[in-house]
N, C-alpha and C positions, 0 to 999 in steps of 0.2 A: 928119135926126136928129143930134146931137149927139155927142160925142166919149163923153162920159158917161154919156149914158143908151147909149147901142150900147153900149158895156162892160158896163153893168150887165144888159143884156137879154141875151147871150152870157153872163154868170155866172152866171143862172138858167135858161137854157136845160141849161147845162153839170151845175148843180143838180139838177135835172130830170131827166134823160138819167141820173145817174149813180143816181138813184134808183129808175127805171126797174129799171136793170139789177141791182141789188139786189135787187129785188123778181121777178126773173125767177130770179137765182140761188136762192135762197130757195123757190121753186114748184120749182124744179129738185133742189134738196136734197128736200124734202119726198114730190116724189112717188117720188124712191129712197129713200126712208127707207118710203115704201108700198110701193111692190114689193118693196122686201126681207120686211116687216111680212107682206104677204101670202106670200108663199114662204116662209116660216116654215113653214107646217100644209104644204102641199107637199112641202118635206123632211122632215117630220115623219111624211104618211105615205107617204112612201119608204122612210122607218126603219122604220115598222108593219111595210111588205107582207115587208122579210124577215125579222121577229119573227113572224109570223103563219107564213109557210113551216115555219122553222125547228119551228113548236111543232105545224103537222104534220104534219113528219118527226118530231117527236115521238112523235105521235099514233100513225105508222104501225108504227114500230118496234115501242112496245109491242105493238101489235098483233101483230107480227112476235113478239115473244118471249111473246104468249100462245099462240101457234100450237106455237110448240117446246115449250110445255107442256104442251100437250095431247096432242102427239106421244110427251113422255116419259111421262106417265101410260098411254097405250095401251099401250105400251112394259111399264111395270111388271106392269098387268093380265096382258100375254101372258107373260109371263114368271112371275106366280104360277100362272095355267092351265099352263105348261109344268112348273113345280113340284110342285102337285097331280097329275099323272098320272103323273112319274116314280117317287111316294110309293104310287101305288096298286096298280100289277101291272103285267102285261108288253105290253110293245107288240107290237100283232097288226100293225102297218102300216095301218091304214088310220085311224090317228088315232085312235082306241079305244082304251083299258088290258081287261086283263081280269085280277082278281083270281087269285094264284094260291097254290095249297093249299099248306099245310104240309104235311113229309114225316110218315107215321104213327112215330111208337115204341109199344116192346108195352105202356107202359103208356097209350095211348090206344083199347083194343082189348079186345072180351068174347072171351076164349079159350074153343074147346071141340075137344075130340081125343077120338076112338071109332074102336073097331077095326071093319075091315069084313074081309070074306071075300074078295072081287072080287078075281083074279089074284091067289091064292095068300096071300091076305090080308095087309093093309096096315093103317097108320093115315090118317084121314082129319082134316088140323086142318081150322079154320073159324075165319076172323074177322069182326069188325064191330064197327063204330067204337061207341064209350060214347056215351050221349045227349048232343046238342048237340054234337060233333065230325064236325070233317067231314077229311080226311088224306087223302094219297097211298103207297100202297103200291107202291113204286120197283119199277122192271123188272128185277127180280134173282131169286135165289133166297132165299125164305126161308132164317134160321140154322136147322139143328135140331144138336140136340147130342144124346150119352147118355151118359150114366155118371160116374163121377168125374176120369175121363183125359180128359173132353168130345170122343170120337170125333165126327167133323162128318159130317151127311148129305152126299153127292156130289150133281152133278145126274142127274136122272130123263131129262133130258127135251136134246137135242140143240141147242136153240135156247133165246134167253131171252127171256120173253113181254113183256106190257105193262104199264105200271102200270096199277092200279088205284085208282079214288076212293072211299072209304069213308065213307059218308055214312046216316042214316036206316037203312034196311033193306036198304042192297047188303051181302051176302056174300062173303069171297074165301075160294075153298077150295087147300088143297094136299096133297099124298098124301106117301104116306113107306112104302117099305119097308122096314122095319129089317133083311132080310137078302136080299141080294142075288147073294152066294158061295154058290158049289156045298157041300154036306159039313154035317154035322152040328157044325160049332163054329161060336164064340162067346158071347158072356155073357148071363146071365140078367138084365134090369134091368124096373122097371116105370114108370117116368116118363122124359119127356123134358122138353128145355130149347127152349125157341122165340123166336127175336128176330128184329125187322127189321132184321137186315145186322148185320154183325158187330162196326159201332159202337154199335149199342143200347147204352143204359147199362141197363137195365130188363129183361134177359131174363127171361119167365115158363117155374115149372116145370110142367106137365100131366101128370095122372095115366091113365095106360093099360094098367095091367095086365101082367102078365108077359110080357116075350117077349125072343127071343132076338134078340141084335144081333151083327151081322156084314157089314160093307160096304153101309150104308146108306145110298139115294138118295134125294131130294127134288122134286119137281116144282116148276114154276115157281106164281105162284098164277094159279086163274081164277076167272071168275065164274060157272064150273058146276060141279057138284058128279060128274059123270060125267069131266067133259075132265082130273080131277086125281089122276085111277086109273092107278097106275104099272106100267103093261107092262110086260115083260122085265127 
C-alpha cells in the first residue's frame, strides 16, 4: 500500500472512531436525561407521601379537637343540671333536691279562737292554711298579745315543739291561758292579737269574749286539739 492511500485510510478510520464516540456520548447524555426524566414522579411522590401525612395529622387533630368538644358540651350540660337543682330546694345528699315550704305569716292562715272550760278554762286558737297555700309553722311559740300595752303570752309549755306544715285540712292548735297569777287582779279585755313570731308584719286581732288577763301563757302549737290544753 502506498504512502497515500495508508494516510488516507488512518484519516478515516480516525473519522470513524471519533464518530463512534460521539454517538456513544450522546446515548450516554440521553439515557441521564431519562433517568433523571423518570425520577422526576419518584421525587414527586416522595413530596406526596409527606403532604398526605401531614393532612392526616390534619385529619386527626380535628378529630382530637371534636373530641374536646364534646367533652366541653357534657361539661355545660352537668353544669345547667347542677344549676337546676341548686334553683329548686334543699339537698337531702343523696342527689335529690326536695322543695322547701315557705315560712306561714297570719295573713296566710283561717283564724279561729273559743273559750274552753278544761283546766280552769282557757282559749283555744286553731289555724289552717287559706286554700291553695301550703306554709311552715316554725318551731316556736306562737305571738299572742292583749290589750293596748300588748302584754305578751309567756310559754305554757317547758320545751319548744315542732314545726308544723299547713296544707289542705292539717290544723295547728295552741291554748292560752289568759291568767295564770294567783288573786283576783288584772284587766278586763275581750280580744286578743295573734302572729307567727314576732316579726309578722300582719298580726290578726280575734274576738273572745271577756276575760280577765294576768300573766298569760301560750303553748307551743300541735296537731291536736287535746295536747294544746295549758296545765298549771
Amino acid at each position: 500500500m502506498s504512502g497515500n492511500r495508508r494516510k488516507a485510510f488512518l484519516v478515516s478510520a480516525a473519522l470513524v472512531g471519533g464518530a463512534l464516540l460521539m454517538t456513544a456520548c450522546q446515548d450516554t447524555d440521553k439515557a441521564a436525561d431519562t433517568g433523571a426524566s423518570q425520577g422526576s414522579p419518584s421525587a414527586s411522590g416522595a413530596a406526596a407521601t409527606p403532604s398526605g401525612s401531614s393532612a392526616a395529622g390534619g385529619g386527626k387533630g380535628t378529630g382530637a379537637a371534636g373530641g374536646d368538644s364534646s367533652a366541653a358540651g357534657k361539661g355545660s350540660g352537668a353544669t345547667g343540671g347542677t344549676e337546676d337543682g341548686a334553683g329548686s330546694g334543699a339537698d337531702t345528699g343523696n342527689g335529690k333536691r326536695e322543695p322547701v315550704g315557705q315560712s306561714c305569716g297570719a295573713n296566710d292562715i283561717s283564724w279561729n279562737a273559743r273559750s274552753e272550760t278544761q283546766a280552769g278554762g282557757y282559749i283555744l286558737i286553731s289555724a289552717k292554711a287559706k286554700p291553695g297555700i301550703t306554709c311552715v309553722l316554725p318551731a316556736a311559740l306562737p305571738t299572742v298579745a292583749f290589750g293596748s300595752d300588748g302584754t305578751e303570752a309567756g310559754p305554757a309549755e317547758q320545751a319548744v315543739g315542732e314545726q308544723i306544715t299547713l296544707s289542705g285540712n292539717t290544723i295547728a292548735y295552741a291554748g292560752v291561758n289568759p291568767k295564770s297569777a294567783d288573786g283576783d287582779g288584772g284587766k278586763e279585755l275581750d280580744s286578743i292579737i295573734v302572729a307567727v313570731g314576732d316579726e309578722d308584719p300582719e298580726p290578726v286581732s280575734l274576738k273572745v269574749g271577756t276575760i280577765t288577763v294576768d300573766k298569760p301563757v301560750v303553748t307551743n302549737w300541735h296537731t291536736s286539739a287535746p295536747d294544746a290544753v295549758p296545765f298549771g
